[in-house]
Structures are given as C-alpha cells and as structure tokens.
C-alpha positions in Angstrom: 3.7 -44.6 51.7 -0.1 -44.3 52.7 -0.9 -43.9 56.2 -4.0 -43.8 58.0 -3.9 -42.7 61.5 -7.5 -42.9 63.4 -7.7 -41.3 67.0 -9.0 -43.1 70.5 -11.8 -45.2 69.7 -14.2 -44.5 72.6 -16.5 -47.9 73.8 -18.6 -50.3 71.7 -19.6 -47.2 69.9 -15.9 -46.4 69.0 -15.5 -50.1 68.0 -18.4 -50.4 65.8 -17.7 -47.4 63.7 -14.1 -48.6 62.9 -15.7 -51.9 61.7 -18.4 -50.4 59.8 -16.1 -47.6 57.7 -12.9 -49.1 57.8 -13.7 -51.0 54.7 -14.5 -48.1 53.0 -11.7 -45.8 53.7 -9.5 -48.3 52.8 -10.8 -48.7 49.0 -11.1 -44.8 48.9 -7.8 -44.0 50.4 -5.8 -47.5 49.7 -3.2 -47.0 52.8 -0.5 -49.5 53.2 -0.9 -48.7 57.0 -4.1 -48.2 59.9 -2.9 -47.1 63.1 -5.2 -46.4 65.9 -5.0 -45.3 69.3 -7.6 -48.2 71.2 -6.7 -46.2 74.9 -10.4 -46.4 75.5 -11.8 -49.3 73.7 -13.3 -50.9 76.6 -16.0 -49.4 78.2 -14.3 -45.9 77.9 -11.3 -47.1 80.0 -8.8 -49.4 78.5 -8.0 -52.7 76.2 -8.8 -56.2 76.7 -7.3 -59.1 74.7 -10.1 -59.9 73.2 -11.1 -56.2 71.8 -7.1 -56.4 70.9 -7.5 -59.1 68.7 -11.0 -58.1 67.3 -9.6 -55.1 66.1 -6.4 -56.0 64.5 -8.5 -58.7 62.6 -10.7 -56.2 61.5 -7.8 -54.6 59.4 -5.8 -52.3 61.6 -1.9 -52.7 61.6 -1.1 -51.4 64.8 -2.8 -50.3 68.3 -1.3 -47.4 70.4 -2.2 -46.3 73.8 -1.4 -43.1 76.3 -2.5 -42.9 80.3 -5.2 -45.7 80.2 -3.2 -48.0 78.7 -3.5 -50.3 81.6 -6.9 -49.4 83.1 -7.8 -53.1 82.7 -5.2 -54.7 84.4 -5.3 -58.0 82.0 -3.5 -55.6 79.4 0.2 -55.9 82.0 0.3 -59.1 81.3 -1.0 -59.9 77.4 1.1 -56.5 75.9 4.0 -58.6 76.2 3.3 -61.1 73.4 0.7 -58.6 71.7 3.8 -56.7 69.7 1.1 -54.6 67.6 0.0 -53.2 71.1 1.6 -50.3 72.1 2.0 -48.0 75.3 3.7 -44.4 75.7 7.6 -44.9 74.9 8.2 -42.6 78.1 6.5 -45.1 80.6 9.5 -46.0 83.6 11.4 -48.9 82.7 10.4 -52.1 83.6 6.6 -51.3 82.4 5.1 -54.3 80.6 5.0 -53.8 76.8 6.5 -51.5 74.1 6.4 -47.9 72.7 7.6 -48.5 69.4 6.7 -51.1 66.6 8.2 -51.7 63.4 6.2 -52.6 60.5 6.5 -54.5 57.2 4.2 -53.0 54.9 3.3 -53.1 51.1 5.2 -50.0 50.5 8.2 -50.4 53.4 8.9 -50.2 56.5 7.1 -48.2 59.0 8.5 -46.7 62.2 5.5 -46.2 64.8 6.5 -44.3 68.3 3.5 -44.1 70.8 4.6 -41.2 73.6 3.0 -39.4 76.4 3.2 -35.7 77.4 3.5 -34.5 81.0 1.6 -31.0 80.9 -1.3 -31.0 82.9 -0.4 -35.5 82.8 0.9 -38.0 84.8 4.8 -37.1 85.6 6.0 -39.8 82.8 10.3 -39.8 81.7 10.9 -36.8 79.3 9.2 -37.6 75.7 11.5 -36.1 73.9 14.8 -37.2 75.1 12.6 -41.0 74.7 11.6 -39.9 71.5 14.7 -38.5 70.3 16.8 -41.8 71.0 14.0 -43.4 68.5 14.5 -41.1 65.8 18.6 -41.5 66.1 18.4 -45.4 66.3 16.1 -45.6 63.3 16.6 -43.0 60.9 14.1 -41.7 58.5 15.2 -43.2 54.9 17.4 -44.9 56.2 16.4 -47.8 58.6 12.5 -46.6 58.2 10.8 -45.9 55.0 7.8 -43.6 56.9 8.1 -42.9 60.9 4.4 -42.3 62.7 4.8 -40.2 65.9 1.3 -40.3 68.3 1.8 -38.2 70.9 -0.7 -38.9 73.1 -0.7 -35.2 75.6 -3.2 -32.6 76.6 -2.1 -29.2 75.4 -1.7 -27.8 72.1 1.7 -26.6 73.0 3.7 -29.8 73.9 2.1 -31.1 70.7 3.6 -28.4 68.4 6.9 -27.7 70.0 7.3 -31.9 69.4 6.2 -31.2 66.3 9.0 -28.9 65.7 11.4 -30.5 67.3 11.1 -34.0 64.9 10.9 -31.8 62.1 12.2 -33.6 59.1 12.7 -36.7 61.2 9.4 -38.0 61.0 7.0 -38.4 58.9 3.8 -37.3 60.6 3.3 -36.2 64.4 -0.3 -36.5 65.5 -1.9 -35.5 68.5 -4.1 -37.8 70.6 -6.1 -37.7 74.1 -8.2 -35.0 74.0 -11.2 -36.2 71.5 -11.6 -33.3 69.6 -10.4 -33.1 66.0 -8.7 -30.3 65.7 -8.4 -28.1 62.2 -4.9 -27.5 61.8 -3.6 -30.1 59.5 -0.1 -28.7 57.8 3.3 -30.1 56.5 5.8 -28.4 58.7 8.8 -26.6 56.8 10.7 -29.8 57.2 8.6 -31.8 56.0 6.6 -33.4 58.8 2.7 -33.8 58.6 1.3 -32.3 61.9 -2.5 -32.4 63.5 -2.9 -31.5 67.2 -5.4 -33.7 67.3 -6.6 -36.2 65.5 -10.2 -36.8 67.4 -12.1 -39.9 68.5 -13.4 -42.6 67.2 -17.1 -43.0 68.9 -20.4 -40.9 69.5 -19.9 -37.0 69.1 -23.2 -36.8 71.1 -21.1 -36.8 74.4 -18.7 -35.1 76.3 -15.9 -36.3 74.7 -17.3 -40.0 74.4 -18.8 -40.3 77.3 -22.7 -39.6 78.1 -23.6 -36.4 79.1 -25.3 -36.5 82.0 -22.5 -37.4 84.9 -20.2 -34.6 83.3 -23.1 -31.6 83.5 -23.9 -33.2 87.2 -19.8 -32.8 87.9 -19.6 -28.9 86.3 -22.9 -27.7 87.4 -22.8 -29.3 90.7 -19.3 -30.0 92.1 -21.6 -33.5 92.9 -20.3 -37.2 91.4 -22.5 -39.6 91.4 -22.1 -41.8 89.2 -19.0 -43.3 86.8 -18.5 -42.2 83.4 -20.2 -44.3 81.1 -19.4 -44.3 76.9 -22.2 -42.9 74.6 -23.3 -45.4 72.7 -24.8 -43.5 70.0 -23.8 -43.6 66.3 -20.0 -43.2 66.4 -17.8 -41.0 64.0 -14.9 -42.5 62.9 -11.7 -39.3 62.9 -8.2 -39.2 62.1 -5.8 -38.0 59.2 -4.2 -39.6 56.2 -1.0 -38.5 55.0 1.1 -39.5 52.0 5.0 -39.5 51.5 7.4 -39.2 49.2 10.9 -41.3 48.4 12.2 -39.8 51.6 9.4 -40.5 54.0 8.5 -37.2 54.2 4.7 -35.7 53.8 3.5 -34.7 50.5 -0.2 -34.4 51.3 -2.4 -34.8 54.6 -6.0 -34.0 55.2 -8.6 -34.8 57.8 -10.9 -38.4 57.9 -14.3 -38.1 59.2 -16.2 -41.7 58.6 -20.4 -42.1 59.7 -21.8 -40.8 62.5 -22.5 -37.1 63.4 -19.5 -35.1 62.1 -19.2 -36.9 58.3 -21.4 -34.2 56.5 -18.6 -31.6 57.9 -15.3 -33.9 56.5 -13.4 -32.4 53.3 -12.7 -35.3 51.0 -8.9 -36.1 50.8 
C-alpha cells in the first residue's frame, strides 16, 4: 500500500497549498491513501464543517486532529456523522467523535489511529494503553492491510518510545503538532516507518504558521497584545510517504515537501 500522510494544515494558507499540490503528488506518488491532520485549518485554531467537507472533496481520505480539535465548537456536534473526522483516541469517554477510522482503499484496508501525548500537553487517558487496545483489536495483516499511527505530542521522546513500542504493529508512526518537519525519516528494526514530525502544511514565513509579529512581541516583551493570527503567505505543503509490503510493513519512506518556501530543500521520493 501507498500512503501519504501530510501534517497540520495551518489557515487559508495551509488549505490552499493542499489544493494547489495535491494533484500533483498524487500522479507522482499514486497513493491509495491522503491523510492529513486539519487541527488548525480554520484560522489557525480548529475545523469547521464546511473546511471538512472542502477538504475531503479535494481528495483527501481522512482528517485527524490533536488538542484543537474542538476549538470551534460546531466541530462537538458535526464529528459525529463526519466518520473521516478524527480526534485523539485518548480523549475521556463520552467526547464527541472518533479516534480511529477504517478505510477501504484500492489496495486494502487501512487502519488510521489519531492519539495525543501528555508531555508538556493537556493530561489526556494514557496513549498507549488506548493505542495498544487498537493494535490488539485490529491486527496488522490480519484485520488491517496497512495501520497509520499520528501521534499528535510535543516532545521527541514520547514520539520515539511509541514508535518503539508499535514496532512491527504498525505500519508507519508519524509525529504531529509541532510544525517543524523534522529529518529523521527511518524504518524501525520491526518494520515500522517513523518521522517525529511530519511538519505543516501553510506559510514557513511564520512562527510555526502564524505571523511573526505577536510571537517576537510575546518573547521579547513578556507583553500580548494581540491573538495569533495565520501567515497567509505562500504555504508549503509537508509530510511523508511510505510504502508497504504484503505484510503491512514499510518498505520505503521519505519526506514530501510541495510549493511554497521549503520545496527547493525536498529529496524526491
């Protein structure tokens, strides 16, 4: 199976750069799956319906979230008959919506599990006890034909010792939330594709999406005055793409950098 995993798509500049290259990266890289995380679609903080629904028509197979899932408050109530919408697995129970879909693609079926971290995060259920029920339920060549893990945390270390932990359960763990692609694309020694971080999807000339100013005012000067507001510059369009093999485990992954400031730097897969 082909898989192509995109990371938080930051405001209209976020949403206009998946639009514009999605089309291409799907004739160079023919997945049979997009996933994207669409935490910040709206205006930096959030989904509506109708971004939802604009972005799943423009090609994408399923949406996952993390801890601004339901920063606009419309998403409690449409998650529930949105089932390509998903929020963190670990969320208590009784919170609106899902954290796991399964999809029927060209090439099987694919198992995707959206989870949160706690480091340095809101104090969520345990993600890998959640996590771990997932992989037993649906097993990996077995029930699922590829399993997509987006762990949606802030530190490096959760997202490796998960990593590790899946090992040969799952087909790729990526990390999410922090905006920054990271470099360390590998297949673990079980077989799982790992990236700590897959990036954004929006305008690199930020602070991590959002426009410069407020943050520098916050650092420099201990001072808010104003909200955060999403760059709207050209956006860059990161993630990874992995392939598997019979069993669902990786046989290649690499890096996806689409338009924007950050394309001239992207290997080709």
């Amino acid at each position: 199976m082909r898989i192509l995993f995109l990371g938080d798509i930051v405001g209209r500049s976020g949403r206009e750069a998946i639009k514009a290259e999605l089309p291409a990266l799907r004739a160079a890289l023919k997945p049979d799956a997009v996933v994207v995380n669409c935490e910040n679609a709206a205006h930096g903080f959030g989904i509506t319906e109708p971004i939802a629904a604009d972005l799943l028509d423009s090609g994408i197979d399923c949406l996952t979230g993390g801890n601004h899932s339901f920063d606009q408050k419309e998403a409690l109530v449409f998650i529930e008959r949105e089932r390509k919408l998903l929020r963190p697995l670990n969320f208590p129970a009784g919170t609106p919506g899902r954290g796991t879909a399964l999809l029927e693609t060209p090439a099987g079926r694919l198992l995707v599990i959206n989870a949160m971290g706690r480091l340095f995060m809101d104090p969520l259920d345990d993600p890998f006890a959640a996590i771990n029920r997932e992989l037993e339920a649906c097993v990996l060549g077995r029930d699922a034909d590829a399993i997509l893990v987006d762990f949606h945390a802030e530190t490096t270390s959760e997202k490796m010792t998960l990593a590790h932990y899946v090992d040969g359960r799952a087909s790729l763990v990526v990390g999410t939330h922090t905006h920054v692609p990271t470099a360390d694309h590998q297949i673990l020694p079980g077989g799982t594709a790992y990236l700590s971080d897959a990036g954004m999807c929006g305008d690199y000339n930020s602070v991590i999406g959002m426009n410069i100013e407020e943050p520098i005012q916050r650092f420099a000067h201990k001072i808010s005055l104003a909200r955060l507001t999403p760059a709207e510059g050209p956006g860059t369009v990161c993630g990874v793409f992995v392939e598997t093999g019979a069993d669902g485990l990786a046989r290649r992954v690499a890096p996806v950098r689409a338009g924007g400031r950050l394309e001239k730097s992207s290997p080709a897969f």
